[in-house]
PLY file of the C-alpha trace (Angstrom):
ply
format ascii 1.0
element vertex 192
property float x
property float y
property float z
element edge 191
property int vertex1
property int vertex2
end_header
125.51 110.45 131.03
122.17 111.88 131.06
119.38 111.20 128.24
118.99 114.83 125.82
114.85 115.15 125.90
113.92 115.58 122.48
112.02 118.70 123.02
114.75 120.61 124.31
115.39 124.00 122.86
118.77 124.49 122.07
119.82 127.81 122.87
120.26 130.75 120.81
118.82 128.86 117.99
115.40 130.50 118.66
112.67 127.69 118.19
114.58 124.58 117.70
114.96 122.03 119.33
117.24 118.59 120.16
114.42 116.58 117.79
115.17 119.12 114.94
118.33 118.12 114.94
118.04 114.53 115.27
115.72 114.96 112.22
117.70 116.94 110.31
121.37 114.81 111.28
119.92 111.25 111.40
117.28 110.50 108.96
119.14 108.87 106.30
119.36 105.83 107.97
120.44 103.69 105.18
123.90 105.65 105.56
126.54 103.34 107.23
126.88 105.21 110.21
123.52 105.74 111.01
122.65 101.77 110.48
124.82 100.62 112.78
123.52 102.72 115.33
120.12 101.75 114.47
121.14 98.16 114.70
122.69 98.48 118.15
119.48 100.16 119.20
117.64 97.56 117.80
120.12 94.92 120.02
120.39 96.75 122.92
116.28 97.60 122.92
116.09 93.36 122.65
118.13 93.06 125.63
117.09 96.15 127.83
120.07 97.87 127.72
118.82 101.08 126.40
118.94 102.96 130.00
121.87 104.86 128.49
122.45 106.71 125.60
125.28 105.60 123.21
128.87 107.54 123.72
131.19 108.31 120.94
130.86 106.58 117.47
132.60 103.68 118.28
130.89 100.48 117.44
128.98 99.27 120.70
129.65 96.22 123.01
126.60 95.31 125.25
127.67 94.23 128.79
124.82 91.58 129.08
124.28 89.34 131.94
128.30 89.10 132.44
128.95 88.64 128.89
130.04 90.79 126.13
127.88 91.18 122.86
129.52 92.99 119.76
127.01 94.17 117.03
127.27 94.30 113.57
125.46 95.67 110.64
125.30 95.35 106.75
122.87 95.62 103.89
121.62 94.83 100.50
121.01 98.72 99.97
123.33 101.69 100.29
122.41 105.36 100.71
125.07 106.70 98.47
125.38 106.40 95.05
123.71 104.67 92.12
123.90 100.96 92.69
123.57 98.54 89.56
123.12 95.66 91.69
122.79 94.70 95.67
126.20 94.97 97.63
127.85 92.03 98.82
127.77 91.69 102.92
130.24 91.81 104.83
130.54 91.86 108.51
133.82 93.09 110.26
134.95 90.57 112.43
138.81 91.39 112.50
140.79 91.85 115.94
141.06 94.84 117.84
144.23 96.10 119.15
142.37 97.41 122.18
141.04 93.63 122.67
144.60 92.75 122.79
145.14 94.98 125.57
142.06 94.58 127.28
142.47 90.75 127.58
146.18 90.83 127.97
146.39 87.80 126.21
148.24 88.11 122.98
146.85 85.44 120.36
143.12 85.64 121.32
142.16 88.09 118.64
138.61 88.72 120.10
137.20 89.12 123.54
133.58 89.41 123.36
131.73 86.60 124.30
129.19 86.72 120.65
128.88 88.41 117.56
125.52 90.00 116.37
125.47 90.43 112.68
122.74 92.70 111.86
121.59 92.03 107.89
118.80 94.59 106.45
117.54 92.36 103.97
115.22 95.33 101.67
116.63 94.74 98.24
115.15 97.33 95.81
118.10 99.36 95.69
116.74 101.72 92.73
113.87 103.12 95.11
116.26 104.10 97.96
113.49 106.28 99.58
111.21 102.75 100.11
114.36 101.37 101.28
114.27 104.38 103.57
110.82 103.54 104.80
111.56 99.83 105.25
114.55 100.09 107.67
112.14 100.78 110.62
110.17 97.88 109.99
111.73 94.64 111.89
110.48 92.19 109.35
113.42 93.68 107.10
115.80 92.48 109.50
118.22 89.12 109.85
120.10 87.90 113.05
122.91 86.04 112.75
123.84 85.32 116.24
127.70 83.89 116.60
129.63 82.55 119.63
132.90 84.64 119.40
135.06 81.03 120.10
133.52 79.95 116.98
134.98 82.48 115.35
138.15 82.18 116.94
138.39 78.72 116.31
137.39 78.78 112.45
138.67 81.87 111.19
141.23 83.21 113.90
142.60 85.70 111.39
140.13 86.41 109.08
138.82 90.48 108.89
135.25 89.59 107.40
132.40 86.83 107.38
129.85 86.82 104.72
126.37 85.31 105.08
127.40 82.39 103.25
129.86 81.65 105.89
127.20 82.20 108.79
124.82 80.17 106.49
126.54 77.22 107.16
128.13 77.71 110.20
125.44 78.80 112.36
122.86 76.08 113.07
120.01 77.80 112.76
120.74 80.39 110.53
119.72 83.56 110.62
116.67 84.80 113.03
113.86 87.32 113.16
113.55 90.02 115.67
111.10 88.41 117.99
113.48 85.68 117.90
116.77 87.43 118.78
116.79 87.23 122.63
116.19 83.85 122.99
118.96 83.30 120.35
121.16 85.59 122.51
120.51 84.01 125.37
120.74 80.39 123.67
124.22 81.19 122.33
125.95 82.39 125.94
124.45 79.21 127.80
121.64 81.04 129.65
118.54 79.08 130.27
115.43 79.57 128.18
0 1
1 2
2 3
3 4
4 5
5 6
6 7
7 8
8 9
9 10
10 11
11 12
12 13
13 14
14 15
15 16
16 17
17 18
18 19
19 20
20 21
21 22
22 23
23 24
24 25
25 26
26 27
27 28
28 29
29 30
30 31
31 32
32 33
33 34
34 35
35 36
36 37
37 38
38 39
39 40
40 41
41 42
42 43
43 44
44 45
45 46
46 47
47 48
48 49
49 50
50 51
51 52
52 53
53 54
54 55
55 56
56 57
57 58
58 59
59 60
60 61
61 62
62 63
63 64
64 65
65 66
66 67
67 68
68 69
69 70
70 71
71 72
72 73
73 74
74 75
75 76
76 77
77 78
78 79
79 80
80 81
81 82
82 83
83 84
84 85
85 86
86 87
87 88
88 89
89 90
90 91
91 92
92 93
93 94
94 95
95 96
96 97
97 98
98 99
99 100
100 101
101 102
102 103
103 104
104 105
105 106
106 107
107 108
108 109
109 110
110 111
111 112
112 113
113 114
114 115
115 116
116 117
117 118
118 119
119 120
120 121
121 122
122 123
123 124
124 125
125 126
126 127
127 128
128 129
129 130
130 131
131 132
132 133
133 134
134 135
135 136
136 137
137 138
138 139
139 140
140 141
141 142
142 143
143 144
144 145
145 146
146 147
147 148
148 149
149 150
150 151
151 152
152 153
153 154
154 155
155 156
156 157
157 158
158 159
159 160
160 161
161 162
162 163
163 164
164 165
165 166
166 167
167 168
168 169
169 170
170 171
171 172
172 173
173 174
174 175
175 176
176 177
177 178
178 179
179 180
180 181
181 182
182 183
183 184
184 185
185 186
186 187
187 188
188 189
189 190
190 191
């Protein structure tokens, strides 16, 4: 699949263009959708696998060095509504049926190789438009970067992890952005 150049005109809407419709579709990226992507750009930018766009709206698995990298996102502030307090996070970590069939191994519920759990950690959820501002900027953002055995080991049928879970099972907690590679690459047994 080919990369859409921004300043593409899309015909027979005289004078716009591909960005004006980015703008206009993507800009709320507190929504949940548009996190997640945002978070899997921010993965797959960490370990150069950018060179293709993102297909469907399926979550993302990285193909990385012969391993498989799932990505998850969560955070303190939500687009929609009026929040009285910050929401609890979450991180899907349930099996997929398609794992199951990938694998072909019934009773390994998941077949990636880790688990990136993206947390935006902005917490003023009554100025949602700051909160808007801050998602670009990486010093909002947590790693939590999780072998996938671990999880099948500790909580085999469990749907969701919270950070108090990661907290104490992950070693050294959550990282920073400069951080995540080596992280990545410490977690799948690749040397430093």
């Amino acid at each position: 699949m080919r990369k859409v150049h921004p300043h593409q005109e899309i015909a027979g809407l005289r004078g716009l263009t591909v960005e004006d419709f980015w703008i206009w579709g993507y800009s709320d990226m507190l929504t949940n959708v548009v996190r997640n992507t945002f978070a899997e750009f921010i993965v797959g930018y960490a370990l150069g696998r950018l060179h293709t766009p993102k297909v469907g709206q399926e979550a993302v698995v990285f193909d990385y060095r012969d391993k498989q990298v799932v990505i998850r996102a969560a955070a303190y502030v939500q687009s929609d509504g009026a929040q009285k307090k910050k929401s609890k996070i979450n991180f899907d970590v349930r099996p997929r049926q398609e794992n199951h069939a990938r694998s072909g191994q019934a009773g390994i519920p998941r077949d990636s190789d880790c688990y990136i759990f993206c947390l935006f950690t902005y917490e003023d959820f009554d100025d949602k438009n700051a909160a808007r501002n801050a998602i670009i900027d990486m010093g909002h953002w947590r790693f939590y970067v999780v072998p996938t055995a671990l999880l099948n080991e500790r909580i085999p049928n469990k749907k969701t992890v919270g950070v108090g879970w990661m907290e104490e099972h992950c070693p050294e907690g959550a990282v920073t952005f400069p951080d995540l590679k080596r992280r990545i690459d410490q977690v799948l047994g690749f040397p430093a």
